[in-house]
DRENDO-1510 file (C-alpha; in Angstrom, 1 decimal, always signed):
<recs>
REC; n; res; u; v; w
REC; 1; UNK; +34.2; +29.3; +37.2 .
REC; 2; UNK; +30.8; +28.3; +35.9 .
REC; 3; UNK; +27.8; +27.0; +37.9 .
REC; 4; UNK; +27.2; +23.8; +38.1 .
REC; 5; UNK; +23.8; +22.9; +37.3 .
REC; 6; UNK; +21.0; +21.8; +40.2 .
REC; 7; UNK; +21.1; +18.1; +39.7 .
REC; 8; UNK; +17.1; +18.3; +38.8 .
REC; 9; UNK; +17.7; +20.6; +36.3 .
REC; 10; UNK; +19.7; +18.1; +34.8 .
REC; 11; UNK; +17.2; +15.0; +35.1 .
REC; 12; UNK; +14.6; +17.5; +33.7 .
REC; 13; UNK; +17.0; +18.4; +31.1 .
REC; 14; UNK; +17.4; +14.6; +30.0 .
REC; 15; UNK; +14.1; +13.5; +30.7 .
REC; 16; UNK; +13.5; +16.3; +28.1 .
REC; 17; UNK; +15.5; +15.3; +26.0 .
REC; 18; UNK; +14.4; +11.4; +26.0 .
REC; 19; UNK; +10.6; +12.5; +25.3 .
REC; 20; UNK; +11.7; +14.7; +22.3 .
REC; 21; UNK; +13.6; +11.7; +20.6 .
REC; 22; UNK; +10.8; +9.4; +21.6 .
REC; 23; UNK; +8.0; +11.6; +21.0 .
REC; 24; UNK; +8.9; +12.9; +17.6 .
REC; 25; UNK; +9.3; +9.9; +15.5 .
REC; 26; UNK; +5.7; +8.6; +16.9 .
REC; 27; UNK; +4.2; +11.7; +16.4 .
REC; 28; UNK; +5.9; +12.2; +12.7 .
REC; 29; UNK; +4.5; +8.4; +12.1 .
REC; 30; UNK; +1.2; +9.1; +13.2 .
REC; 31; UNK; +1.2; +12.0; +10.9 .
REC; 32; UNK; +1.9; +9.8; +8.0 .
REC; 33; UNK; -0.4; +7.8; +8.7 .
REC; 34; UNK; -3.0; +10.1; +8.8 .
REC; 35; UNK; -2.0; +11.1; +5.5 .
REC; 36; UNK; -2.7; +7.8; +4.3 .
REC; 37; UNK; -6.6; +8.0; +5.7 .
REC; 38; UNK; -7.0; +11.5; +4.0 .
REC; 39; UNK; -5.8; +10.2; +1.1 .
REC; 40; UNK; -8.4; +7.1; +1.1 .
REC; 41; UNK; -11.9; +8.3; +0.9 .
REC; 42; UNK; -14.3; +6.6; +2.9 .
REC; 43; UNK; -16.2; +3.8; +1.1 .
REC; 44; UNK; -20.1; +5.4; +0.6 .
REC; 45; UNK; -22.1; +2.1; -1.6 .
REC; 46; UNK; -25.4; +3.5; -1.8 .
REC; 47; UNK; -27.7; +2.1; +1.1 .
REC; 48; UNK; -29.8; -1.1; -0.4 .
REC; 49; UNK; -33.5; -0.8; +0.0 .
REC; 50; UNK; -33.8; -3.9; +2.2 .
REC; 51; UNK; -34.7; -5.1; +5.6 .
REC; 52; UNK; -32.3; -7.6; +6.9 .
REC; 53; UNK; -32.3; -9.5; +10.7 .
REC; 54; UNK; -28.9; -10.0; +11.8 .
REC; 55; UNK; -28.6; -13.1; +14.5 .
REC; 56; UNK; -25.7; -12.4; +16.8 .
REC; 57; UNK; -23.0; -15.4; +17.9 .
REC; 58; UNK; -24.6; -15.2; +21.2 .
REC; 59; UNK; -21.1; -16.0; +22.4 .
REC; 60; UNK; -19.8; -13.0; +23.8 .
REC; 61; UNK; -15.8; -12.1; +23.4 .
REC; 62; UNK; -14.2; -12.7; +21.4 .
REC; 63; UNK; -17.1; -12.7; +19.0 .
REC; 64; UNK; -18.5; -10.0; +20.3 .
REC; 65; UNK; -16.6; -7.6; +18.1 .
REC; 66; UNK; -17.2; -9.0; +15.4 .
REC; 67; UNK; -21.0; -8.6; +15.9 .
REC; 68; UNK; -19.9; -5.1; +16.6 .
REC; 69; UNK; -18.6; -4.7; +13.3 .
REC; 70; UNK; -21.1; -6.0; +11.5 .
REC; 71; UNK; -24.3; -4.4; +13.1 .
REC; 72; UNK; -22.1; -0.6; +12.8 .
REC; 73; UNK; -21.9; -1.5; +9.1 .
REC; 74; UNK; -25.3; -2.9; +8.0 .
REC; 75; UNK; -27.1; +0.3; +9.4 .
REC; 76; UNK; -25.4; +1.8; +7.4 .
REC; 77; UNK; -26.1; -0.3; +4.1 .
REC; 78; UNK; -29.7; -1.4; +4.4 .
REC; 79; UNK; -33.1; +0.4; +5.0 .
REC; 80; UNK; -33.8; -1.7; +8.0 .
REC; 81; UNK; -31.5; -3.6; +10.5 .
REC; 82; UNK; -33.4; -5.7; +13.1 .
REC; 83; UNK; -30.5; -7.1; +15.6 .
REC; 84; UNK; -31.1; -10.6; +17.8 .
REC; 85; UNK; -29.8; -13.1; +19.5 .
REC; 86; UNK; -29.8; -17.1; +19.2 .
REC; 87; UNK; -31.7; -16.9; +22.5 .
REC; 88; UNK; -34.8; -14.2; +21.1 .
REC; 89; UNK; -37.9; -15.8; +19.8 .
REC; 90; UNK; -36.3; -15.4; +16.2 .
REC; 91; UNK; -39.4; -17.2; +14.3 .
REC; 92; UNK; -41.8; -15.1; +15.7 .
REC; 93; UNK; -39.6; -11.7; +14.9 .
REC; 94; UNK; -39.0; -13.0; +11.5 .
REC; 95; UNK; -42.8; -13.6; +10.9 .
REC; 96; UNK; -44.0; -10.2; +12.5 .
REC; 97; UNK; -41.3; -8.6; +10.4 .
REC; 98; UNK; -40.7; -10.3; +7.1 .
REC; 99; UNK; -37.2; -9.7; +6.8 .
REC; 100; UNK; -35.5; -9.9; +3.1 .
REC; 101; UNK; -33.0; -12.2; +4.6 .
REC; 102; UNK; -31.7; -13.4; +7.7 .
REC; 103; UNK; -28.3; -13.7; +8.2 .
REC; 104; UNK; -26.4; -15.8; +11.5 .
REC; 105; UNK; -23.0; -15.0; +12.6 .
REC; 106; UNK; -21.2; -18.8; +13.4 .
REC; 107; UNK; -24.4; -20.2; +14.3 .
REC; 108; UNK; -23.4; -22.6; +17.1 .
REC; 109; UNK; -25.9; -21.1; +19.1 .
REC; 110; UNK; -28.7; -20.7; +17.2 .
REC; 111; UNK; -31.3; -23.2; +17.0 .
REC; 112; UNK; -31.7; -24.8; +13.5 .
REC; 113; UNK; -35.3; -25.8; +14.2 .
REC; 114; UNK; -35.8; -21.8; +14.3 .
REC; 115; UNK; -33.9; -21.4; +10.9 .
REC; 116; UNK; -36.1; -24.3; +9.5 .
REC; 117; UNK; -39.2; -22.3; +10.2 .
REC; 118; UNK; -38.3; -19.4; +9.1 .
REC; 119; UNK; -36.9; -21.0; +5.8 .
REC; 120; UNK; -40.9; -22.7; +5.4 .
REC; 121; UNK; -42.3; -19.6; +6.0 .
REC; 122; UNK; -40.6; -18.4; +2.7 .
REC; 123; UNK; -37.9; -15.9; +4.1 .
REC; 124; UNK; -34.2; -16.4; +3.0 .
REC; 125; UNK; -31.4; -17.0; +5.4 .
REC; 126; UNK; -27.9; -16.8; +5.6 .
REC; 127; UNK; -24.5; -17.8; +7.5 .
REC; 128; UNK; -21.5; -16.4; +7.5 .
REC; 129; UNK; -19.1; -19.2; +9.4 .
REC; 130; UNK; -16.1; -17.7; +11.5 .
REC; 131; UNK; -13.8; -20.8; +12.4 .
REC; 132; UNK; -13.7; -22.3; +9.0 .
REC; 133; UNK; -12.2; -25.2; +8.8 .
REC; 134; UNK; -11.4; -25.8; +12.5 .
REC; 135; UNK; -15.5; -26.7; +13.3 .
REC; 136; UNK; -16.1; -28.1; +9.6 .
REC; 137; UNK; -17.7; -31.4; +11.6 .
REC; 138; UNK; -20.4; -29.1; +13.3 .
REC; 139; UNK; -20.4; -26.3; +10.5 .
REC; 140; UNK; -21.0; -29.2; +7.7 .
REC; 141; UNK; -24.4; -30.2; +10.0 .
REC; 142; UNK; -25.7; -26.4; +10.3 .
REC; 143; UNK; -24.9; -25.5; +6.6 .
REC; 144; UNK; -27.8; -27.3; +5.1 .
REC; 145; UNK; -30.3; -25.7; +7.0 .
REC; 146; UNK; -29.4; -22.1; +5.1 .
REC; 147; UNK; -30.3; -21.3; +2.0 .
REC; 148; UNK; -26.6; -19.2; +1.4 .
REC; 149; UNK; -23.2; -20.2; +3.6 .
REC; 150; UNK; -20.8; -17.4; +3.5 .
REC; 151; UNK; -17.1; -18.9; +4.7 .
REC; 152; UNK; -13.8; -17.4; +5.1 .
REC; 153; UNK; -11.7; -20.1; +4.0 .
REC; 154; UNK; -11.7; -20.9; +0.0 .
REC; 155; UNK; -11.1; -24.3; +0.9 .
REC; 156; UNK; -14.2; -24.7; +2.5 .
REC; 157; UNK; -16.4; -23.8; -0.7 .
REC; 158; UNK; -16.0; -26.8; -2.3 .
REC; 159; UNK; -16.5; -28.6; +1.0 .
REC; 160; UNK; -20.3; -27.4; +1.7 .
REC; 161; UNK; -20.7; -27.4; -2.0 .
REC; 162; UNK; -20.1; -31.1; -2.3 .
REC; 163; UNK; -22.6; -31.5; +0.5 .
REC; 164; UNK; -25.5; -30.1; -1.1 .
REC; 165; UNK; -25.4; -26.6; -0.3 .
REC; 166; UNK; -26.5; -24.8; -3.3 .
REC; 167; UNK; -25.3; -21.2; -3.0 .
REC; 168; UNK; -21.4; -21.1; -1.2 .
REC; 169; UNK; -19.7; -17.8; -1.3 .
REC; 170; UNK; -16.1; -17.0; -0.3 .
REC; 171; UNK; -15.8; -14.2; +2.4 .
REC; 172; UNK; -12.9; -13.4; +4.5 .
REC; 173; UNK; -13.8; -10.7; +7.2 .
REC; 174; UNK; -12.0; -7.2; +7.1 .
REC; 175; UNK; -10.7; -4.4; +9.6 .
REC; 176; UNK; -13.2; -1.8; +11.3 .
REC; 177; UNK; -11.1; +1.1; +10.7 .
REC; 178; UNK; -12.9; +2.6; +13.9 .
REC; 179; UNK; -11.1; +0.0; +16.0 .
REC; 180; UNK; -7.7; -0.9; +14.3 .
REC; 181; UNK; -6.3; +2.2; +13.2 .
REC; 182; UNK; -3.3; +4.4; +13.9 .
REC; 183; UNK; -3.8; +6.4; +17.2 .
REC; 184; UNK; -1.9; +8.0; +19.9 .
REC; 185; UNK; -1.5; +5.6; +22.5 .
REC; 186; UNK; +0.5; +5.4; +25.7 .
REC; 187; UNK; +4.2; +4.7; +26.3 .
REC; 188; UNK; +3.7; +1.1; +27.5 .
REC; 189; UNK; +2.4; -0.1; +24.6 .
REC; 190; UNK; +5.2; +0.4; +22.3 .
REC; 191; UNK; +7.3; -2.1; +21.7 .
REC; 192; UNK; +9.4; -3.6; +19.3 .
REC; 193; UNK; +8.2; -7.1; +18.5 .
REC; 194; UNK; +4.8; -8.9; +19.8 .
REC; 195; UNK; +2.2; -11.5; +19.0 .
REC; 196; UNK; -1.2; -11.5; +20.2 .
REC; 197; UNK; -2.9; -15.1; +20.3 .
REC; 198; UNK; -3.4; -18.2; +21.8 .
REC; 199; UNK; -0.6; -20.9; +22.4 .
REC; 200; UNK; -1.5; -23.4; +20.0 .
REC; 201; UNK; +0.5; -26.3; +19.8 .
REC; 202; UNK; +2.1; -25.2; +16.3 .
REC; 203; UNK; +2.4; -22.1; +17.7 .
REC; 204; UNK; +4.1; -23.4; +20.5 .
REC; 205; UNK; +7.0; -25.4; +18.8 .
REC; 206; UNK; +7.1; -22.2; +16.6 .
REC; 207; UNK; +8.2; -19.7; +19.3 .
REC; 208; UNK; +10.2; -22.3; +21.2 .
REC; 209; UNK; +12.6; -22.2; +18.3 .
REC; 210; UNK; +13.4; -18.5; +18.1 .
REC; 211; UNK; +12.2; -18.1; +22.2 .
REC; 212; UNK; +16.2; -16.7; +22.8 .
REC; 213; UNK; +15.8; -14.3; +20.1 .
REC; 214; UNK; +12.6; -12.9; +21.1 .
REC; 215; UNK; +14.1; -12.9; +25.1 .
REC; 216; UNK; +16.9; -10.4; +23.7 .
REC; 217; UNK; +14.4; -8.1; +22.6 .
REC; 218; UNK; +12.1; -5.5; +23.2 .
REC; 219; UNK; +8.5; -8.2; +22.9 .
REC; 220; UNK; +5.0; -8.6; +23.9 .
REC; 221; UNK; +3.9; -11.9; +23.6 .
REC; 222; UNK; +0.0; -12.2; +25.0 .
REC; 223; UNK; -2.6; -14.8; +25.5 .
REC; 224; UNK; -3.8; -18.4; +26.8 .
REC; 225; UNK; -1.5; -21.4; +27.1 .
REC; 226; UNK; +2.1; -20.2; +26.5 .
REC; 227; UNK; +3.1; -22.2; +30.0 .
REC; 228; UNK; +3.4; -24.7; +27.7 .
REC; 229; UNK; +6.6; -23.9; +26.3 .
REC; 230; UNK; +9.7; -25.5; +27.4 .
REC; 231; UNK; +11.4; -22.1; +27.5 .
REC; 232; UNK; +8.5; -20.2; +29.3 .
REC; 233; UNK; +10.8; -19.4; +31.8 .
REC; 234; UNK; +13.3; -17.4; +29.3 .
REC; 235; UNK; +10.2; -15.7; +28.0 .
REC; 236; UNK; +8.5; -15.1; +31.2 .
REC; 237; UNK; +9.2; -11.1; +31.6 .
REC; 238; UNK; +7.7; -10.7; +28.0 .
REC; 239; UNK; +4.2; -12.2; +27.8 .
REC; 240; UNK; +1.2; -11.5; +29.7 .
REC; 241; UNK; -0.4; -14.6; +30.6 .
REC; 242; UNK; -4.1; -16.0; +30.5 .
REC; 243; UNK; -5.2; -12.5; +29.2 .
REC; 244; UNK; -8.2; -12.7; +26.8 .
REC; 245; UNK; -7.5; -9.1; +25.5 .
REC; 246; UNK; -10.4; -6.8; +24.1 .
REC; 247; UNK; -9.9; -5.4; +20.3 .
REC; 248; UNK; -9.4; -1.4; +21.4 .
REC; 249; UNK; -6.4; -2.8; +23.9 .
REC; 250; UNK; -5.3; -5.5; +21.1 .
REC; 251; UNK; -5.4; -2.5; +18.6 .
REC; 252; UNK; -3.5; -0.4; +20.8 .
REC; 253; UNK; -0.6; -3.2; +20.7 .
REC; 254; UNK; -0.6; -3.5; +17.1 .
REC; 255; UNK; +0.3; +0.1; +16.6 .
REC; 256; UNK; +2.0; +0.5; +19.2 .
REC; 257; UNK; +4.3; -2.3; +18.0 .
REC; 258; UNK; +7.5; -1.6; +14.9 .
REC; 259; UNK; +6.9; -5.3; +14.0 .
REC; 260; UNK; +3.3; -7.3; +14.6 .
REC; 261; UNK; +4.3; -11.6; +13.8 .
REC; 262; UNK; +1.2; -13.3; +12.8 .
REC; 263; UNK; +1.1; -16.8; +12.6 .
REC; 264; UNK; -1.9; -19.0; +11.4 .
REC; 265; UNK; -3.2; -21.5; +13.3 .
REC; 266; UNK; -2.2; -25.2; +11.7 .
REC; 267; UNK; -5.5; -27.6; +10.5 .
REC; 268; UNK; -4.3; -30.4; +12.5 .
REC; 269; UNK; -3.6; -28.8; +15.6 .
REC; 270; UNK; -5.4; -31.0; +18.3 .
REC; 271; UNK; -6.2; -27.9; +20.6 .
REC; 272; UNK; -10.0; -27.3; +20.1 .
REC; 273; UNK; -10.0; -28.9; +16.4 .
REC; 274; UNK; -13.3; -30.4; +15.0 .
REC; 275; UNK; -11.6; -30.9; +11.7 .
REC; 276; UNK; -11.3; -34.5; +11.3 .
REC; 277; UNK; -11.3; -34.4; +7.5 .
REC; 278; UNK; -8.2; -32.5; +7.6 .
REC; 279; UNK; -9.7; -29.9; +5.3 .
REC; 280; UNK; -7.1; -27.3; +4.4 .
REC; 281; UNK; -6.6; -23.2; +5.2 .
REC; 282; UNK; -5.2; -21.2; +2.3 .
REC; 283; UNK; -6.6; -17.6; +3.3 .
REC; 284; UNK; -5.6; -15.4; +5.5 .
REC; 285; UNK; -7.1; -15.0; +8.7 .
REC; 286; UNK; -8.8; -12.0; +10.3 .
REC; 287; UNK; -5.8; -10.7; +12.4 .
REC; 288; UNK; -4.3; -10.3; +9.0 .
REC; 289; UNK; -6.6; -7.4; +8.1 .
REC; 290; UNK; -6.9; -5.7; +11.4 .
REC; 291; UNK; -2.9; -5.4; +11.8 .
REC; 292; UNK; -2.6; -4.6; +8.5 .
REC; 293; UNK; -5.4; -1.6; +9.7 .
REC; 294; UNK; -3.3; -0.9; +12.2 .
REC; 295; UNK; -0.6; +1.3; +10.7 .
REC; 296; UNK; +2.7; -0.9; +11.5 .
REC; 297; UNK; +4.7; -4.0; +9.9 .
REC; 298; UNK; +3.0; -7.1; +9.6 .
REC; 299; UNK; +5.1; -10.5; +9.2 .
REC; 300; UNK; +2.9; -13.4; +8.2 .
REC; 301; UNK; +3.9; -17.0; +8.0 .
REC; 302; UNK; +2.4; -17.9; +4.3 .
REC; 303; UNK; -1.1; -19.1; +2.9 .
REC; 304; UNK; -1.3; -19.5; -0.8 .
REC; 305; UNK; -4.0; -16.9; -1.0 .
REC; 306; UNK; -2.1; -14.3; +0.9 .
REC; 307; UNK; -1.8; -12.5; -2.3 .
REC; 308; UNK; -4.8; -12.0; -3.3 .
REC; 309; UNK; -5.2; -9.3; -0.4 .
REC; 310; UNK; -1.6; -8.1; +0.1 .
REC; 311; UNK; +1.3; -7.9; -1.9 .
REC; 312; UNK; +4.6; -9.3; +0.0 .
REC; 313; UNK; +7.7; -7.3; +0.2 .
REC; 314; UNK; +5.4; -4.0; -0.8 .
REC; 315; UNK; +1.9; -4.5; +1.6 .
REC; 316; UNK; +3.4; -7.0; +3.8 .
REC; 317; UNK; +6.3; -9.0; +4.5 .
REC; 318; UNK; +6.0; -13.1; +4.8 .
REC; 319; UNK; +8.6; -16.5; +6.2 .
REC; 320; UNK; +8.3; -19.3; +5.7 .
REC; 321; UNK; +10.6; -20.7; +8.9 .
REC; 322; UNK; +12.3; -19.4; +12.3 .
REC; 323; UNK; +15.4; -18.9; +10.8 .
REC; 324; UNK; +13.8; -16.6; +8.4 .
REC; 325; UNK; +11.7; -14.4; +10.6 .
REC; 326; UNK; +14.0; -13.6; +12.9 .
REC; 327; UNK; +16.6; -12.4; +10.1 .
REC; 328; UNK; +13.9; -10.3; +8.6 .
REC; 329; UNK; +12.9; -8.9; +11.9 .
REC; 330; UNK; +16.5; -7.4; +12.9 .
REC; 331; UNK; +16.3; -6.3; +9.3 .
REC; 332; UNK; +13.4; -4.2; +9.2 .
REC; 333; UNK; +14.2; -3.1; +13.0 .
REC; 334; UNK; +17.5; -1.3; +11.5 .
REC; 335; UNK; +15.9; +0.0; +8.6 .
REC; 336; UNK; +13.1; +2.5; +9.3 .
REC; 337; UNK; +12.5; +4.0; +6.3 .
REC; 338; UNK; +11.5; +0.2; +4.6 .
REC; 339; UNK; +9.5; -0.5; +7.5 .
REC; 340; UNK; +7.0; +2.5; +7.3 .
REC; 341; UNK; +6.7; +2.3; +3.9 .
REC; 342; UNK; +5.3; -1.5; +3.8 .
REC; 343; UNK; +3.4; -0.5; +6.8 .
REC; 344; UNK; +2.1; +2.2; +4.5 .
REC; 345; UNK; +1.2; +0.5; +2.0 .
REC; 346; UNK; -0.8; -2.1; +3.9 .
REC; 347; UNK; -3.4; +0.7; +5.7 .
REC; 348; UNK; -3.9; +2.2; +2.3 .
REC; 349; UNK; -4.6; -1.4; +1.0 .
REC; 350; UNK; -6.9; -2.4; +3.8 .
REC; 351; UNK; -9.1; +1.3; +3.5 .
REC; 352; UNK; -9.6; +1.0; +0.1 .
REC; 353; UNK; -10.7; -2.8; -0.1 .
REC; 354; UNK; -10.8; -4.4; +3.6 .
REC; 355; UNK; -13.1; -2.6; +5.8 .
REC; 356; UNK; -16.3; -4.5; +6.7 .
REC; 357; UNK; -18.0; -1.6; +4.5 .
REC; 358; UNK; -16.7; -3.5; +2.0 .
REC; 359; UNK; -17.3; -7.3; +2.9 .
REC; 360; UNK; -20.5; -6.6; +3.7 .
REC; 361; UNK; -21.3; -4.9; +0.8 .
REC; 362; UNK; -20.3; -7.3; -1.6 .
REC; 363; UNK; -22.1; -9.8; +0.5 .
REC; 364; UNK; -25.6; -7.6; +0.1 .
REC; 365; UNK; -24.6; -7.9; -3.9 .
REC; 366; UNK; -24.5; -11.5; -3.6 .
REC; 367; UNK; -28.0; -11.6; -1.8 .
REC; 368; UNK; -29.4; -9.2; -3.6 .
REC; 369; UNK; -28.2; -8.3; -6.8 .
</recs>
């Protein structure tokens, strides 16, 4: 008669057996895409003879990465980098120094008298505007005071332009490859399906519609205000509530997820909206780049100048209602080999033309030639 097995050689025996048919598609998905960045060589534009003072948001998260991203990649790209904030004596930096240009990140916070001087004292400055269109009735009062307005919404150009701002420039931000990349990460943050942003109202009456779906799966859902929909209580066990989440963690999420839904915030959405010209969005937003960065499927809901950036159904995959998000995402769920590929095809996109290397680097070319 054979032995029996000890009942913890067993459990070890499955437990084994679990991690290897966890462990090895992850790992053999990793390796891919690693494949991809080896493939890509980093971008190297030669470093501009310039000195350039970079004003900060001043704002903190979730700004603060994007300051992050932008001072990592301007020391690289100029001869000089002088970093502030909206609260540092900026006119007397700027005279000591006589920057080439100053550029401001949002701007909110920094003091337009300050930009004023340091315009009459012959030095250029610059914006670049983050919320664009959501704070076009503050942003159209702080774009005249710059000599150059960098925005990331086309729609916007022609908005400043018509106010008198001479030199307007389209510039949607990117993905720092440092942060959203592909990278081994825990077990907890793999799942299936999430979404990482807040609950506004759009949003809301979005997920409410396919909220029984997503409670049959294996999803994330993260951020501020989704107590406000009428099936919280369904959703409950799958979003983390009230969490203002820091790009590594956010990044970890992405990857760790098969499918990463993005949905763009609506123009008339009263939550936080200083938009009362009811300007339109057409570009993507930044979210689109980082989870495209981040090695996995991204479903976006679509803006008219999506393809300029990605190409849907190869780079990414778009819907344009519930009903047709949800069928694509039990679709790509059961077909793996699709899946990768787009997801694929969207970090080799983003490395060779959406890194901030390469934003800021055609913003230099616009300041400088």
């Amino acid at each position: 008669m054979a032995q029996r097995k000890p009942r913890a050689s067993i459990g070890w025996s499955r437990g084994w057996e679990h991690g290897y048919r966890t462990g090895l598609p992850l790992g053999y998905h990793l390796g891919l895409c690693e494949a991809v960045r080896q493939q890509v060589p980093d971008p190297a534009p030669a470093r501009r003879d310039v000195k350039l003072m970079y004003v900060t948001s001043g704002k903190g998260f979730p700004y603060s990465p994007l300051d992050q991203s932008i001072i990592e990649t301007l020391q690289g790209l100029v001869r000089k980098l002088l970093v502030l904030s909206p609260n540092d004596n900026l006119v007397k930096v700027a005279m000591r120094h006589r920057p080439d240009v100053v550029l401001v990140l949002e701007g909110l916070a920094c003091p337009v008298e300050h930009i004023d001087a340091i315009r009459e004292a012959g030095i250029r400055t610059a914006i670049w505007f983050t919320d664009d269109p959501y704070y076009t009735d503050v942003t159209a009062l702080l774009a005249e005071h710059y000599d150059v307005i960098f925005t990331l919404e086309l729609e916007c150009v022609p908005f400043y332009l018509d106010r008198g701002c001479r030199q307007v420039h389209y510039l949607p931000f990117a993905a720092n490859p440092a942060i959203y990349r592909p990278k081994p990460i825990p077990v907890n943050y793999r799942y299936d399906i999430s979404f990482i942003g807040s609950a506004y109202w759009s949003r809301v009456d979005f997920f409410d519609r396919i909220a029984s779906f997503l409670a049959e799966r294996h999803t994330y859902i993260s951020g501020i205000w989704w107590d406000r929909l009428r099936h919280y209580k369904q959703l409950a066990s799958k979003i983390e509530l009230g969490k203002w989440m820091e790009a590594e963690e956010t990044a970890s999420y992405y990857y760790g997820s098969k499918i990463v839904i993005n949905l763009h915030r609506s123009t008339i959405d009263p939550t936080y909206n200083k938009n009362t010209q009811g300007i339109g969005a057409v570009s993507p937003n930044p979210r689109t780049f980082e989870i495209a960065g981040s090695g996995t499927l991204q479903m976006t809901d679509v803006r008219s100048d999506l393809g300029r950036f990605y190409e849907p159904g190869k780079e990414i995959v778009t819907y344009s209602s519930p009903e047709e998000l949800m069928q694509k995402i039990d679709y790509y769920l059961a077909h793996e080999e699709e899946r990768t590929a787009i997801a694929l095809n969207a970090l080799r996109r983003t490395l060779q033309e959406h890194t901030y290397v390469h934003r800021l680097d055609r913003m230099l070319g616009i300041l400088f030639g």
